[in-house]
N, C-alpha and C positions, 0 to 999 in steps of 0.2 A: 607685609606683602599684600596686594591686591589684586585681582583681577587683571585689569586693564597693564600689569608690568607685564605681558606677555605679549602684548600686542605689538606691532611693529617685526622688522627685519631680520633675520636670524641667518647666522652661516653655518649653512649644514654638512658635515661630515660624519657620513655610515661607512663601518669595517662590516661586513657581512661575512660568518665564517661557515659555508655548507658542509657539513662535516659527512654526510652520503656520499657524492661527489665530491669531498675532498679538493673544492675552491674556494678561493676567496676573492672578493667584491668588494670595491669601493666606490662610493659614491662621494661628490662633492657638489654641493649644491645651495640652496635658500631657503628657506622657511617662512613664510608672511603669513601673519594673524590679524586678521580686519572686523572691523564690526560688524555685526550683521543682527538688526534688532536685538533679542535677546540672549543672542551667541554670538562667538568668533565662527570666522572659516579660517582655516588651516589649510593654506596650499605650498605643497611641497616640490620643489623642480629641481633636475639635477642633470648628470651625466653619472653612469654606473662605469664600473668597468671590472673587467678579468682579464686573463692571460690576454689571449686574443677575442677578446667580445668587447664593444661598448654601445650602450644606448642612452637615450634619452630617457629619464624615468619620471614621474609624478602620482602626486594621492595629494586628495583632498577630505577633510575633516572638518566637522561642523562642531563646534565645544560649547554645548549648550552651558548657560552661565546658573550653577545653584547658589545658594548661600554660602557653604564651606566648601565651594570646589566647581569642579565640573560635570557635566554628564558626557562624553566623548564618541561619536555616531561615527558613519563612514557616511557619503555623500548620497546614497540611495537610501540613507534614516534608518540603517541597521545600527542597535547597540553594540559598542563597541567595548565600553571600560570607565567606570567612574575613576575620576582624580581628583585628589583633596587638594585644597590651597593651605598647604605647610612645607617649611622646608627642612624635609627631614626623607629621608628612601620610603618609599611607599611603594611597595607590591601592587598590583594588577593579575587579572585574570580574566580571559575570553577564549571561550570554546565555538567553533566553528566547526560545524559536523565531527570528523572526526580528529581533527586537530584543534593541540592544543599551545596559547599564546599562555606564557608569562612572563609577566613585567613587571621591569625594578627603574621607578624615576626615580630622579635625584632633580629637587628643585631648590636652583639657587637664585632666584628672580630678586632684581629685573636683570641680571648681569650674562646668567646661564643656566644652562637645565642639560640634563642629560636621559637617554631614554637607553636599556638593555630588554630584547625580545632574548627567551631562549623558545622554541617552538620545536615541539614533537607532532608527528602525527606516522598516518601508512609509509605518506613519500613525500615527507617533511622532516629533516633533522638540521637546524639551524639555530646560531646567535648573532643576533644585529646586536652594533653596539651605536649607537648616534648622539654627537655631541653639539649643542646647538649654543651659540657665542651672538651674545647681539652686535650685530653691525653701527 
């Protein structure tokens, strides 16, 4: 596995389970990874929906490129979450004031990858589950 199998087209599908609120969310959407000197960008577009709600959604991600992985920002250069280039479940962790992200990838490049947020915080209780299929 290398680097650059992540780059290119991804079809994206997020199950979002709000468990506060007591909805659930789905997104279906794109994932495009492009070069950018010595990182990807990671732009993600979609359409979300629930019961009676649907919007347009998007995030963008810069994936700085290390030696065994990545280093993974949000588009305003806050750290985000290192990832390693193995394909094996790897845990994550990012704390954001007072909420808290953990993450379970599952990388199976160049073919697919999968990503689970479970995130607590005051008036946060959620799991994303998003699965990404190259195009």
């Amino acid at each position: 596995m290398q680097h650059s199998d992540i780059l290119g087209q991804w079809e994206l599908t997020r199950n979002i389970k709000d468990k506060l609120n007591d909805k659930t969310f789905n997104l279906i959407g794109i994932s495009i990874f492009t070069e950018n000197n010595a990182s990807y960008v990671c732009n993600e577009t979609g359409i979300i929906k629930s019961d009676n709600f649907q919007s347009k959604a998007h995030q963008t991600y810069n994936w700085l490129l290390k030696p065994k992985g990545w280093e993974i920002s949000f588009l305003n250069g806050n750290f985000f979450h290192d990832l390693e280039l193995v394909m094996c479940d790897q845990q994550v962790y990012h704390k954001c004031n007072n909420d808290i992200y953990r993450g379970l990838f599952k990388l199976n490049l160049p073919t697919d990858f999968s990503v689970t947020w479970n995130v607590s915080g005051p008036r946060k209780d959620y799991q994303s589950q998003s699965y990404y299929i190259r195009k």
